[in-house]
PDBQT receptor file of N, H, CA, C and O in Angstrom, charges set to zero:
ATOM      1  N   UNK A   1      -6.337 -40.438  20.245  1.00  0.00    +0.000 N 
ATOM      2  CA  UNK A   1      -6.807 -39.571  19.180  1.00  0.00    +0.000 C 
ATOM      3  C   UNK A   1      -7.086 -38.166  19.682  1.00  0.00    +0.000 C 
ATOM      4  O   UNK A   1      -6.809 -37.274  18.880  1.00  0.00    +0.000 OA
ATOM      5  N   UNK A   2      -7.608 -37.779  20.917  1.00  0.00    +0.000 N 
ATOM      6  H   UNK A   2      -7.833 -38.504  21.569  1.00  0.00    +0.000 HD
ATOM      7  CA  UNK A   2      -7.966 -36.739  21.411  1.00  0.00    +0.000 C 
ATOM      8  C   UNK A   2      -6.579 -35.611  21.743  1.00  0.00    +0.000 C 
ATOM      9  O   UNK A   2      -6.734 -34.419  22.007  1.00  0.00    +0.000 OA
ATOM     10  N   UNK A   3      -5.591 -36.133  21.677  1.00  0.00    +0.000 N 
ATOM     11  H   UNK A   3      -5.466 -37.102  21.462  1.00  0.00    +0.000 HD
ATOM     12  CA  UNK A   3      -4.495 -35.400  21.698  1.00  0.00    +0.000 C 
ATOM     13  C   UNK A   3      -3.811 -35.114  20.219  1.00  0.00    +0.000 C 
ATOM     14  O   UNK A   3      -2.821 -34.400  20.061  1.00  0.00    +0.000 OA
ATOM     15  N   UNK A   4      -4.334 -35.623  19.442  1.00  0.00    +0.000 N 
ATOM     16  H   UNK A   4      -5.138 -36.203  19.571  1.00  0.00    +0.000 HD
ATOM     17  CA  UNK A   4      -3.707 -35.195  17.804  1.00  0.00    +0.000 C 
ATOM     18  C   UNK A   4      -4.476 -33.772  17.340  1.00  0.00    +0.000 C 
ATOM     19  O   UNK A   4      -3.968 -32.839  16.719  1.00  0.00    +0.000 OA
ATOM     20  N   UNK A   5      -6.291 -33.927  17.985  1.00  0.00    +0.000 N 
ATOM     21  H   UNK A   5      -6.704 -34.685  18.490  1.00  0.00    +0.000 HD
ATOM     22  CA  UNK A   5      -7.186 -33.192  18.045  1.00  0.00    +0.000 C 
ATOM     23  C   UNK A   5      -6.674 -31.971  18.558  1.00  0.00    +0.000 C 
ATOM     24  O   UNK A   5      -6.901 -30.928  17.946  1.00  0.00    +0.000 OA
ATOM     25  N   UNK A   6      -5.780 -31.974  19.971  1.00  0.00    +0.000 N 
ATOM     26  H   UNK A   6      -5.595 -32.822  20.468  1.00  0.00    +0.000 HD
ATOM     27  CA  UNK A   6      -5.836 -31.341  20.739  1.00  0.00    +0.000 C 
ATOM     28  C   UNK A   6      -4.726 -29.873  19.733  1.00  0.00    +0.000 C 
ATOM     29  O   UNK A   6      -4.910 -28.680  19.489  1.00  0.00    +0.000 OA
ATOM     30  N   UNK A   7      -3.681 -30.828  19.456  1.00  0.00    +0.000 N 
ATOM     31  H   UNK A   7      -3.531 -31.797  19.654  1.00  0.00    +0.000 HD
ATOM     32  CA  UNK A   7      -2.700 -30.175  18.406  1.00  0.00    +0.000 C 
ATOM     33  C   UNK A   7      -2.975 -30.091  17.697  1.00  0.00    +0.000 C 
ATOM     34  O   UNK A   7      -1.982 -30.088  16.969  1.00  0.00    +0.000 OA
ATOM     35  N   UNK A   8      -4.160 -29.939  16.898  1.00  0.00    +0.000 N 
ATOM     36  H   UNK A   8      -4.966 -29.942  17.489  1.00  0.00    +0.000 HD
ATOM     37  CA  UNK A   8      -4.178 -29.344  15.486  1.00  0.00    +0.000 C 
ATOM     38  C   UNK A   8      -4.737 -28.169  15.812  1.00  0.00    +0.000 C 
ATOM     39  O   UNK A   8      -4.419 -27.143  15.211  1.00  0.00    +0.000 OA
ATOM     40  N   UNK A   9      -5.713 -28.177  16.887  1.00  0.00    +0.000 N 
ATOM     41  H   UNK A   9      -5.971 -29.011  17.375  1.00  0.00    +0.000 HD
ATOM     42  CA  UNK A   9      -6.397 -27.068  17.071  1.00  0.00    +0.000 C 
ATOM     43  C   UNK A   9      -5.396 -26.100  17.589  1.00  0.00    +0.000 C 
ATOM     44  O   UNK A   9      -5.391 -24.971  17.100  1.00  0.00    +0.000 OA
ATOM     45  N   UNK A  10      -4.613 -26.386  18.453  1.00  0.00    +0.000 N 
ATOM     46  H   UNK A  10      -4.617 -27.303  18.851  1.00  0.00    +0.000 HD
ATOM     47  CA  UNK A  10      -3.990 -25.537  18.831  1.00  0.00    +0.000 C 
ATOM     48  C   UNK A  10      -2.850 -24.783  17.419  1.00  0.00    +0.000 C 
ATOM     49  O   UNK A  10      -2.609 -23.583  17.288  1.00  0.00    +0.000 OA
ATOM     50  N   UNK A  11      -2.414 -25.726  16.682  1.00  0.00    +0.000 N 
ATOM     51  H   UNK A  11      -2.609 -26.701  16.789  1.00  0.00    +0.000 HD
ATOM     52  CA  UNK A  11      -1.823 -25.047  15.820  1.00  0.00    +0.000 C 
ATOM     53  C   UNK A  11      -2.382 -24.353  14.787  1.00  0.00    +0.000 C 
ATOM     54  O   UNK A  11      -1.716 -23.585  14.092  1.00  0.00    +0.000 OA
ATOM     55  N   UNK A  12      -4.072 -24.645  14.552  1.00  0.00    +0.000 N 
ATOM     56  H   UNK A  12      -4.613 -25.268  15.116  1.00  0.00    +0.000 HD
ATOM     57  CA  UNK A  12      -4.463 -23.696  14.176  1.00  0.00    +0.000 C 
ATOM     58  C   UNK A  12      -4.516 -22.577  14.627  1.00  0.00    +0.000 C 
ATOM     59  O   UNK A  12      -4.278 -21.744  13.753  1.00  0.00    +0.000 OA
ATOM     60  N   UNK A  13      -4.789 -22.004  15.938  1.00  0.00    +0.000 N 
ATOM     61  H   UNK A  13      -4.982 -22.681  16.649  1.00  0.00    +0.000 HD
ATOM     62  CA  UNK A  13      -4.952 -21.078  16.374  1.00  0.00    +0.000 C 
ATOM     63  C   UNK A  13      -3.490 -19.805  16.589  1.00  0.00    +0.000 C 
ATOM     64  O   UNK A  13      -3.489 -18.580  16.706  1.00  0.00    +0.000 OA
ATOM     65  N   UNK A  14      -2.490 -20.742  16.563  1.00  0.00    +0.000 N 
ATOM     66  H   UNK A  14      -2.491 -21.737  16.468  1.00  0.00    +0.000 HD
ATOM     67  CA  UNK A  14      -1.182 -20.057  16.367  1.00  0.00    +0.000 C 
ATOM     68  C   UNK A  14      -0.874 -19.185  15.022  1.00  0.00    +0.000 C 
ATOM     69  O   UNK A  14      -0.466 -18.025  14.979  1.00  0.00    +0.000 OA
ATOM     70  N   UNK A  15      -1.214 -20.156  13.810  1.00  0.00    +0.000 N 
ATOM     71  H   UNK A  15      -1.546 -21.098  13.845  1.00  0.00    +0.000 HD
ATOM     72  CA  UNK A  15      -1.188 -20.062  12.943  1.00  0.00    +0.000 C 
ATOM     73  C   UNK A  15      -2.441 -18.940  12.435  1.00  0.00    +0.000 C 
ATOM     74  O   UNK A  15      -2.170 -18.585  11.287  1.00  0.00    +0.000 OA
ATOM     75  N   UNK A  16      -3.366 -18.461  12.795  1.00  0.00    +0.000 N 
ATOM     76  H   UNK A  16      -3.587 -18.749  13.727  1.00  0.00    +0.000 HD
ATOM     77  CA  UNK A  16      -4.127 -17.772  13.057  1.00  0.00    +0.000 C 
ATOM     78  C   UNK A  16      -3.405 -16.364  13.567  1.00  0.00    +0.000 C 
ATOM     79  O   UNK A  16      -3.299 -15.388  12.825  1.00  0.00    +0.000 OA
ATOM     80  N   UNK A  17      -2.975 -16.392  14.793  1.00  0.00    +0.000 N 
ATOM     81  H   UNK A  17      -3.062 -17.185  15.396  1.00  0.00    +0.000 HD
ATOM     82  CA  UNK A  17      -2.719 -15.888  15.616  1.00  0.00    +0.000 C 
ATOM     83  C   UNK A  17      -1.391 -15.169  14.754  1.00  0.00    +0.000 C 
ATOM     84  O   UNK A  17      -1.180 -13.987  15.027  1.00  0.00    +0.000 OA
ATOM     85  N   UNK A  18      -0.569 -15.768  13.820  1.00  0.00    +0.000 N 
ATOM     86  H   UNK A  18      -0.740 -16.728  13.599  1.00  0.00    +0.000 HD
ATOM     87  CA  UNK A  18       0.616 -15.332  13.071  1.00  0.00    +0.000 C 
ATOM     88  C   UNK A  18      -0.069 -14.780  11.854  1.00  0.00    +0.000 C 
ATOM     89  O   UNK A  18       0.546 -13.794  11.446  1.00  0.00    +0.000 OA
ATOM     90  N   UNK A  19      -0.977 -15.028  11.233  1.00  0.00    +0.000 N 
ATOM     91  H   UNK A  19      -1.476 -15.828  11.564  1.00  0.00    +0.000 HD
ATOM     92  CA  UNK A  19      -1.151 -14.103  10.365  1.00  0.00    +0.000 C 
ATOM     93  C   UNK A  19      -2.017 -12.955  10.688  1.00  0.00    +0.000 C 
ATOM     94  O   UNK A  19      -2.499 -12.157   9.884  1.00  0.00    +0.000 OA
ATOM     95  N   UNK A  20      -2.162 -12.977  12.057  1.00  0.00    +0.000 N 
ATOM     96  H   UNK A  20      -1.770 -13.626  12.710  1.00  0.00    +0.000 HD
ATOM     97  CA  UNK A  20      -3.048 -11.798  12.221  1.00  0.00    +0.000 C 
ATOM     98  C   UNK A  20      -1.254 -10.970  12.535  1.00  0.00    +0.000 C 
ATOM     99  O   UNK A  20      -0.785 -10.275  11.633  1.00  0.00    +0.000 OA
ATOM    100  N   UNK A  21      -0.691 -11.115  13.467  1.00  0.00    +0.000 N 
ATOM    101  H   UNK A  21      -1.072 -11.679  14.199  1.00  0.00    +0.000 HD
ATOM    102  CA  UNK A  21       0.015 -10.245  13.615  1.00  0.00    +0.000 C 
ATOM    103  C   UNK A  21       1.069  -9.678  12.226  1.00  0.00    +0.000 C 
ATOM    104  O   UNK A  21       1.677  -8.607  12.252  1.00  0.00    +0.000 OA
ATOM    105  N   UNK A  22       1.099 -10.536  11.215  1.00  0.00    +0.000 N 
ATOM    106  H   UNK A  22       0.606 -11.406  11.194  1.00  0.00    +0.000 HD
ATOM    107  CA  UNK A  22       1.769 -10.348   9.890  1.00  0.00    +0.000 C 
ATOM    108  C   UNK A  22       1.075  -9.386   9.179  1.00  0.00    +0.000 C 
ATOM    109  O   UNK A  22       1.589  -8.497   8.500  1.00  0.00    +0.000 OA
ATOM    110  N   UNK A  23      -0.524  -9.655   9.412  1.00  0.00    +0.000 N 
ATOM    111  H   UNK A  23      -0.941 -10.377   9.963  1.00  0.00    +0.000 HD
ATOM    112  CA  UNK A  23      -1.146  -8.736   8.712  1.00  0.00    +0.000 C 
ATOM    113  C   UNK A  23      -1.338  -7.742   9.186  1.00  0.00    +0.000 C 
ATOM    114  O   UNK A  23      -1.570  -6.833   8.388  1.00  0.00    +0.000 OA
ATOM    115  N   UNK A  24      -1.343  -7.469  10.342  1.00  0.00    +0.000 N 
ATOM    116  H   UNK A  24      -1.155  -8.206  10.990  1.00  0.00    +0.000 HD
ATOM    117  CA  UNK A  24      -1.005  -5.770  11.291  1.00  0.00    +0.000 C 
ATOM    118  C   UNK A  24      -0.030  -4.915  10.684  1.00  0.00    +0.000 C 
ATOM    119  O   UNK A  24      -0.153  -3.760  10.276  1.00  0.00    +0.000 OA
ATOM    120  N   UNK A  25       0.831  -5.581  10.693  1.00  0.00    +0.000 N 
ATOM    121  H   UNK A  25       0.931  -6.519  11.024  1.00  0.00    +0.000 HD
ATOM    122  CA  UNK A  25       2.618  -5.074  10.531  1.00  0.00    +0.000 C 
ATOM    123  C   UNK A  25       2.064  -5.036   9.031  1.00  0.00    +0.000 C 
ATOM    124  O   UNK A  25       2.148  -3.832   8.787  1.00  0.00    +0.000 OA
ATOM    125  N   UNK A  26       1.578  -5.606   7.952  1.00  0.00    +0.000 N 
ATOM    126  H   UNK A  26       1.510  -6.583   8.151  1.00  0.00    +0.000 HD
ATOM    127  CA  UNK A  26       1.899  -5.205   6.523  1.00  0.00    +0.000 C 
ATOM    128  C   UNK A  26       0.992  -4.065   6.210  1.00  0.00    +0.000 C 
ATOM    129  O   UNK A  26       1.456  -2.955   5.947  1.00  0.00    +0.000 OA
ATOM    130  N   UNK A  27      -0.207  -4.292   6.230  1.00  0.00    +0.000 N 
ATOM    131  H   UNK A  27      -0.584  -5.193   6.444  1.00  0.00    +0.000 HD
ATOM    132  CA  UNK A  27      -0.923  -3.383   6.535  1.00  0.00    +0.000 C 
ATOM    133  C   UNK A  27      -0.482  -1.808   6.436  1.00  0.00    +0.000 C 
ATOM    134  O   UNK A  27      -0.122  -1.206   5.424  1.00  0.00    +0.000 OA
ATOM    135  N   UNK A  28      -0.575  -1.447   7.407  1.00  0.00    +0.000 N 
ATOM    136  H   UNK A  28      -0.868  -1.936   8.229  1.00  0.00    +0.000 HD
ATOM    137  CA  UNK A  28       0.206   0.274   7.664  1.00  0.00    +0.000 C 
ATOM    138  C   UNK A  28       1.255   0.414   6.525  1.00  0.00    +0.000 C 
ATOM    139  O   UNK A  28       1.338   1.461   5.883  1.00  0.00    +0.000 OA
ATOM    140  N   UNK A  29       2.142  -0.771   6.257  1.00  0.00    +0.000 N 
ATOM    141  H   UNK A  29       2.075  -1.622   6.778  1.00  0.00    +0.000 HD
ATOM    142  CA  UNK A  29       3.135  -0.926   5.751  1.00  0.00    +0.000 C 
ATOM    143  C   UNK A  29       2.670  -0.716   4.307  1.00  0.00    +0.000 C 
ATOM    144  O   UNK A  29       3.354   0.198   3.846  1.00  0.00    +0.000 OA
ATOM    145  N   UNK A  30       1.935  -1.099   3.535  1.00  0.00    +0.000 N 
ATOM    146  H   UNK A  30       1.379  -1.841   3.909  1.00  0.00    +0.000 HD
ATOM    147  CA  UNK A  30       1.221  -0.697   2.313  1.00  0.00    +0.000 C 
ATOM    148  C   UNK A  30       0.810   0.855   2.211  1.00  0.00    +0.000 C 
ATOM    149  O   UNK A  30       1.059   1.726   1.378  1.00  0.00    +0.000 OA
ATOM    150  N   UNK A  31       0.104   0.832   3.363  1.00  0.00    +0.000 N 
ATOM    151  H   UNK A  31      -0.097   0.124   4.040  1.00  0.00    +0.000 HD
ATOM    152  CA  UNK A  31      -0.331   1.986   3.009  1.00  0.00    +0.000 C 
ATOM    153  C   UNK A  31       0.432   3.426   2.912  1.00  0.00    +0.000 C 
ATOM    154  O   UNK A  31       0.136   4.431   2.266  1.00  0.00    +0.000 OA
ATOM    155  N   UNK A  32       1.721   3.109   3.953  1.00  0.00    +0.000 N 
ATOM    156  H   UNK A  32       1.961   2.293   4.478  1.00  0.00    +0.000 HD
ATOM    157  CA  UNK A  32       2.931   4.286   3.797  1.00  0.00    +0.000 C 
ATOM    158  C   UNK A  32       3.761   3.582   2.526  1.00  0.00    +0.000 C 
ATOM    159  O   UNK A  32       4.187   4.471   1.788  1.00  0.00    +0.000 OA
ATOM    160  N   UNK A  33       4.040   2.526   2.155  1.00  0.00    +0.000 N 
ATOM    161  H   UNK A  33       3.694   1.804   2.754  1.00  0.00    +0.000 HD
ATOM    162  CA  UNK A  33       4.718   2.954   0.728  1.00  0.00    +0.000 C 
ATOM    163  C   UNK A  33       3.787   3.555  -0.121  1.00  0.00    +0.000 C 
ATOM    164  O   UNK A  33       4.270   4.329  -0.948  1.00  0.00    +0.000 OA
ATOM    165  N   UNK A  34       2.175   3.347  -0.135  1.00  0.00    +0.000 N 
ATOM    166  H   UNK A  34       1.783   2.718   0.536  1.00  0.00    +0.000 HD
ATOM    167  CA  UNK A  34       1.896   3.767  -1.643  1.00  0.00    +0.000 C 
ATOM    168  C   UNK A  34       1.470   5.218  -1.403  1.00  0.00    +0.000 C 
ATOM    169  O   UNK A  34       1.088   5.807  -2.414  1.00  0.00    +0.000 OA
ATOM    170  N   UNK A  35       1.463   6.030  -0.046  1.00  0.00    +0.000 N 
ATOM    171  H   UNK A  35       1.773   5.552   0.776  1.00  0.00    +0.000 HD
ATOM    172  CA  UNK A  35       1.389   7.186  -0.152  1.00  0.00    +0.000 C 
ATOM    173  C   UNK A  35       3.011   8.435  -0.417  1.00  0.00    +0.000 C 
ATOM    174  O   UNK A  35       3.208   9.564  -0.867  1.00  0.00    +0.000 OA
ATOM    175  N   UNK A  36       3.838   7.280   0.213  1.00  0.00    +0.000 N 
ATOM    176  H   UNK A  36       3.677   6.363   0.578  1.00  0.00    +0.000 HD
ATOM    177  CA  UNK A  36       5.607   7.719  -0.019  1.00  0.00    +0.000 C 
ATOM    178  C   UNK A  36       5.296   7.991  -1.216  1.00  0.00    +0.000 C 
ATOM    179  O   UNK A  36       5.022   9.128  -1.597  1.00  0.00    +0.000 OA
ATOM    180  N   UNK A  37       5.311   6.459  -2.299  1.00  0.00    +0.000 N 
ATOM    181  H   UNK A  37       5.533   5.535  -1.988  1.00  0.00    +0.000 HD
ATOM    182  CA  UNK A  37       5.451   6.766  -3.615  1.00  0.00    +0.000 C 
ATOM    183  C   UNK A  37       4.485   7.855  -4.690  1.00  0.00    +0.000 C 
ATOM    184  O   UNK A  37       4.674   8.196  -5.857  1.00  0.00    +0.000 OA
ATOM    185  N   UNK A  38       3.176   8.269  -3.497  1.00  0.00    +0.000 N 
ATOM    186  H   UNK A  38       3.023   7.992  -2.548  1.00  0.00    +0.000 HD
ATOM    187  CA  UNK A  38       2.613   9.710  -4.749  1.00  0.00    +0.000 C 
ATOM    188  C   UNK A  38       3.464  10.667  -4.303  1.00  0.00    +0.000 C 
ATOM    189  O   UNK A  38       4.027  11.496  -5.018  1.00  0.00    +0.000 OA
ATOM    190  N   UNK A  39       3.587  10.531  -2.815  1.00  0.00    +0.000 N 
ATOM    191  H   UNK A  39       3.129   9.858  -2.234  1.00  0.00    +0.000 HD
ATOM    192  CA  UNK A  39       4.023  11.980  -2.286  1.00  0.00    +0.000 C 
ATOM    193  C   UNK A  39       5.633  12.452  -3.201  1.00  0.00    +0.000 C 
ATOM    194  O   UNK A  39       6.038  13.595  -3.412  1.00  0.00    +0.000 OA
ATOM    195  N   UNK A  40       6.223  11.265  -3.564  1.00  0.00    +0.000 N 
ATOM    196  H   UNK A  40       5.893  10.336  -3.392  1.00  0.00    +0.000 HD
ATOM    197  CA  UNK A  40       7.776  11.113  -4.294  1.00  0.00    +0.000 C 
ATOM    198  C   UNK A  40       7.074  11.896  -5.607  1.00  0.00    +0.000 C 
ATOM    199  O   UNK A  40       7.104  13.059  -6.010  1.00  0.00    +0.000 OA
ATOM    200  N   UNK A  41       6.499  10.798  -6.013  1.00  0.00    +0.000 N 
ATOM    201  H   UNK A  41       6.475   9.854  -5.686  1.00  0.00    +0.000 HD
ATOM    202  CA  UNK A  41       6.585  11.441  -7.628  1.00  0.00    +0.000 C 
ATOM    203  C   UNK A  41       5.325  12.434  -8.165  1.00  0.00    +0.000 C 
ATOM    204  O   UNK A  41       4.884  12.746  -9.271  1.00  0.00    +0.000 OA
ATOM    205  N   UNK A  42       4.971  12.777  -6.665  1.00  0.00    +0.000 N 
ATOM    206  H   UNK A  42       5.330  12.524  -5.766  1.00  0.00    +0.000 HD
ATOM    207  CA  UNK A  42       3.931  14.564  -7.291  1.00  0.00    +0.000 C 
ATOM    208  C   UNK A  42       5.185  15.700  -7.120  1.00  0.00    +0.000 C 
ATOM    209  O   UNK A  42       5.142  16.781  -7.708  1.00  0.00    +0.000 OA
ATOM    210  N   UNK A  43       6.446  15.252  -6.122  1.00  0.00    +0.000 N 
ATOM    211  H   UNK A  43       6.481  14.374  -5.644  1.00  0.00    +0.000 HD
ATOM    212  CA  UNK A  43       6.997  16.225  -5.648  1.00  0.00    +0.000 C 
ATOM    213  C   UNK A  43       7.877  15.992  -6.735  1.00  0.00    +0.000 C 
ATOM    214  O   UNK A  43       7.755  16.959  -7.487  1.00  0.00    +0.000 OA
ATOM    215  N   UNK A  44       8.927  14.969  -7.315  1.00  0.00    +0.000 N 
ATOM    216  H   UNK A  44       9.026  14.183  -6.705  1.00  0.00    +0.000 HD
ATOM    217  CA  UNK A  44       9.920  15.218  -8.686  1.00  0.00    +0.000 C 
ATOM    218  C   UNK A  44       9.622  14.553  -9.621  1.00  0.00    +0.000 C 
ATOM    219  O   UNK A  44      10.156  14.953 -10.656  1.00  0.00    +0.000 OA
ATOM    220  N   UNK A  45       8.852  13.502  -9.763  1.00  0.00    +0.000 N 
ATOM    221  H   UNK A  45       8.418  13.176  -8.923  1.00  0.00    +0.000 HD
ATOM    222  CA  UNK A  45       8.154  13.114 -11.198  1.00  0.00    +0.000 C 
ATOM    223  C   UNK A  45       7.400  13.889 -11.924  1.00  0.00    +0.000 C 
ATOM    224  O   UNK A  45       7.621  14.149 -13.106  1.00  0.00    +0.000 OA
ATOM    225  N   UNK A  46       6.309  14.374 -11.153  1.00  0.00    +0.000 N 
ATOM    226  H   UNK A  46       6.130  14.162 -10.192  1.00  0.00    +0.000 HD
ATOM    227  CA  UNK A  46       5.066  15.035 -12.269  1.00  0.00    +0.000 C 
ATOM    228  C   UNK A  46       5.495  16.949 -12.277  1.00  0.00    +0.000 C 
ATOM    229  O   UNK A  46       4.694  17.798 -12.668  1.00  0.00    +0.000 OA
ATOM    230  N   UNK A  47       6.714  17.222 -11.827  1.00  0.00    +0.000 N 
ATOM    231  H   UNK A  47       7.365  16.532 -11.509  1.00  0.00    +0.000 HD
ATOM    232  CA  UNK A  47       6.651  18.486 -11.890  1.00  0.00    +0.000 C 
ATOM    233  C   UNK A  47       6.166  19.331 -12.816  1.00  0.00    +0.000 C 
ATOM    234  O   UNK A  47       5.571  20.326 -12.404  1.00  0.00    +0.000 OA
ATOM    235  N   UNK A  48       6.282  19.164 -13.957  1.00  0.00    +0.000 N 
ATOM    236  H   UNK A  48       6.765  18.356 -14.292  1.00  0.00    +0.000 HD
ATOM    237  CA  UNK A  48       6.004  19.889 -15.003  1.00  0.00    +0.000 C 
ATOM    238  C   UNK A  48       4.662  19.864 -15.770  1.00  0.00    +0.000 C 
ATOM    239  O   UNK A  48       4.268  20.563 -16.704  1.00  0.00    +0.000 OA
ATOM    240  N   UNK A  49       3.917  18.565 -14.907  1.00  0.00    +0.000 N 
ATOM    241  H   UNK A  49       4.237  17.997 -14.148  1.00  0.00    +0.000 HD
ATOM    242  CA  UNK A  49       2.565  17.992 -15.216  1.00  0.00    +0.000 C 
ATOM    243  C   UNK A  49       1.409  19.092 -15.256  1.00  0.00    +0.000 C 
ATOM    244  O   UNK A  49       0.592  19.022 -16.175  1.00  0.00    +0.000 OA
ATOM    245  N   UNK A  50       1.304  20.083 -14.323  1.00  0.00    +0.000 N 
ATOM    246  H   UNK A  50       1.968  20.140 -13.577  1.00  0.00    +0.000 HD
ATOM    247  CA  UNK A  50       0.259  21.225 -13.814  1.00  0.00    +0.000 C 
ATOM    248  C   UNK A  50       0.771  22.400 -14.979  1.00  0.00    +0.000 C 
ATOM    249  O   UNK A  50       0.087  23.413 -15.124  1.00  0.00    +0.000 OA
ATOM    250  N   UNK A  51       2.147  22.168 -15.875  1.00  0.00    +0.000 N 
ATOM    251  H   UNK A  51       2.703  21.345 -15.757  1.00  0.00    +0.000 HD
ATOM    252  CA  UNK A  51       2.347  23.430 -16.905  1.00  0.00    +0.000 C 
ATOM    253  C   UNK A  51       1.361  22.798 -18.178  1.00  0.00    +0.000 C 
ATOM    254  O   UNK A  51       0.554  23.333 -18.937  1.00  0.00    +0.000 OA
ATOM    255  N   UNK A  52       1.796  21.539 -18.031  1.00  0.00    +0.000 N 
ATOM    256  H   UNK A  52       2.452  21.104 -17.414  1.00  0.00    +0.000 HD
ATOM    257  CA  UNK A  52       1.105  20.639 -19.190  1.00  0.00    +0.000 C 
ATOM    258  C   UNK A  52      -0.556  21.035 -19.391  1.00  0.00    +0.000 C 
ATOM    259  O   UNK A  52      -0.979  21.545 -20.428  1.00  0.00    +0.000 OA
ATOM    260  N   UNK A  53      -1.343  20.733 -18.308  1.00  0.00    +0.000 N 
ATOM    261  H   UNK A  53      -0.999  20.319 -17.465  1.00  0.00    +0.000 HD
ATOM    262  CA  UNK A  53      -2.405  20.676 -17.782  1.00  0.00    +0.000 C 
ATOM    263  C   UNK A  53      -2.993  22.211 -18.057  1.00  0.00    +0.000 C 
ATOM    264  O   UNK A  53      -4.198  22.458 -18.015  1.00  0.00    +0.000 OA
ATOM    265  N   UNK A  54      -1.955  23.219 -18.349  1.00  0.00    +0.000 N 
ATOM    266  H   UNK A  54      -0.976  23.017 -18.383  1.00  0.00    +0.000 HD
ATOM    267  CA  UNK A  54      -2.347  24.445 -18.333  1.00  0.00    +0.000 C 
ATOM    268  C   UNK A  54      -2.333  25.063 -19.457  1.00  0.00    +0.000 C 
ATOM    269  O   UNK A  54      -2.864  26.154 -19.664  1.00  0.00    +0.000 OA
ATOM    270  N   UNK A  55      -1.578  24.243 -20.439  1.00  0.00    +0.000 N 
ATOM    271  H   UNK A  55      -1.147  23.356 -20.271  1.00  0.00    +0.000 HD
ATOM    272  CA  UNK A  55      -1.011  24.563 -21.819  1.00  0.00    +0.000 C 
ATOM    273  C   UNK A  55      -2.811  23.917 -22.295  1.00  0.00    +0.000 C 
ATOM    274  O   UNK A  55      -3.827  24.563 -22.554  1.00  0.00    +0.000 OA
ATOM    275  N   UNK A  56      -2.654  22.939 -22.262  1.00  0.00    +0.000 N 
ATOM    276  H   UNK A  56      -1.829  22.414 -22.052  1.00  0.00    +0.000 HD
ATOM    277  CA  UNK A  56      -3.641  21.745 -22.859  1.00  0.00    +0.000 C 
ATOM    278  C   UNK A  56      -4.847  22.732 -22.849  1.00  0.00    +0.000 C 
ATOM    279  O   UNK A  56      -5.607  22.941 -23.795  1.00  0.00    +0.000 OA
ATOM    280  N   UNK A  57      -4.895  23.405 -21.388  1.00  0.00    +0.000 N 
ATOM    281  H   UNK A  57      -4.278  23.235 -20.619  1.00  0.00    +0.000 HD
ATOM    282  CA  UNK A  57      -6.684  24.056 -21.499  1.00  0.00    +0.000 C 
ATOM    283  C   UNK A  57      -6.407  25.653 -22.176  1.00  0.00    +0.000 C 
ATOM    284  O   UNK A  57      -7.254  26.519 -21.958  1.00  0.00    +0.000 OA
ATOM    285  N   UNK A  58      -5.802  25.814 -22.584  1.00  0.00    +0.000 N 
ATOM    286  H   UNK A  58      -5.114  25.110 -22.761  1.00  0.00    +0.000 HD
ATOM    287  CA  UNK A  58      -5.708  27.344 -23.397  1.00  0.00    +0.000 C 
ATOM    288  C   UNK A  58      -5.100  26.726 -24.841  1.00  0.00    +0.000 C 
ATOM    289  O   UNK A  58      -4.216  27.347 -25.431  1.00  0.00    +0.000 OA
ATOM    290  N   UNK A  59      -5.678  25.356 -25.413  1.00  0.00    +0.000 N 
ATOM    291  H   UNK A  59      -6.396  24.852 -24.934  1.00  0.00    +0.000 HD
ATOM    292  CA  UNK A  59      -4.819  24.511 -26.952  1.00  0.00    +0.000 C 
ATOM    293  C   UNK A  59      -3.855  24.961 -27.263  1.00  0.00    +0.000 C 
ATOM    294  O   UNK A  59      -3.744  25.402 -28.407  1.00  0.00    +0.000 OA
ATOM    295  N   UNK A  60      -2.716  25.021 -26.286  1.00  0.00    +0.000 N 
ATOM    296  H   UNK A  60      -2.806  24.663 -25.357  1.00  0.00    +0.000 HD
ATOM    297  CA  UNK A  60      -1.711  24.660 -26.973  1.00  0.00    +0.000 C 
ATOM    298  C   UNK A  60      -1.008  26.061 -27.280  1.00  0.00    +0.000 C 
ATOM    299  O   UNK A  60       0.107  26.060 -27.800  1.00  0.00    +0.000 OA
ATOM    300  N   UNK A  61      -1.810  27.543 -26.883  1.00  0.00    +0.000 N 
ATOM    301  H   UNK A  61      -2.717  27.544 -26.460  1.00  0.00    +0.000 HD
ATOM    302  CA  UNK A  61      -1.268  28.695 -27.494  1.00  0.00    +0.000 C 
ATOM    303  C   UNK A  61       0.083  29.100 -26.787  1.00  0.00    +0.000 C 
ATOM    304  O   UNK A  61       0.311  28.526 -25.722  1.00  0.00    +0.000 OA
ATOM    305  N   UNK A  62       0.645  29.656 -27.063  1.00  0.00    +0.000 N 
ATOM    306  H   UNK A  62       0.460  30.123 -27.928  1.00  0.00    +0.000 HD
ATOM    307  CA  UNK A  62       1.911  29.929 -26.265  1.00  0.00    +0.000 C 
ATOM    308  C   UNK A  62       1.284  31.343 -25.647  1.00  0.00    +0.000 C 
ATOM    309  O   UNK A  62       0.345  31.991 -26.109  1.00  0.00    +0.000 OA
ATOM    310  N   UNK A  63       1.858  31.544 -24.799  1.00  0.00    +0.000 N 
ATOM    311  H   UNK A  63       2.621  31.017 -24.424  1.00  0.00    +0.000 HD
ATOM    312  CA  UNK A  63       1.532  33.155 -24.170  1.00  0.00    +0.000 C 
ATOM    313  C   UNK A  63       2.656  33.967 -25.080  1.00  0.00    +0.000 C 
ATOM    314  O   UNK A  63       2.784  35.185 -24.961  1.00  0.00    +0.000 OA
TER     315      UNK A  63
């Protein structure tokens, strides 16, 4: 019995040991897509967003 013991523990600790390194690697990995994706769409999605934003606080008047 002390050797079934011996392997579980140990495969816990692998298994441990694999999601720590999975979670290293994803990690960073989150955090550069979700800054890619503002840095993407402040630079060609929202272009016209800051005219909007500028219209809105003077209602709407045209110059």
């Amino acid at each position: 019995m002390g050797n079934a013991a011996a392997w579980t523990a140990e495969l816990a600790i692998w298994l441990l040991g694999l999601a720590a390194l999975v979670g290293t690697a994803v990690y960073p990995l989150s955090r550069l897509i979700r800054w890619d994706s503002y840095k993407y769409d402040r630079t060609y999605v929202w272009v016209g967003y800051g005219e909007e934003l500028d219209r809105s606080e003077r209602n709407g008047k045209p110059e």
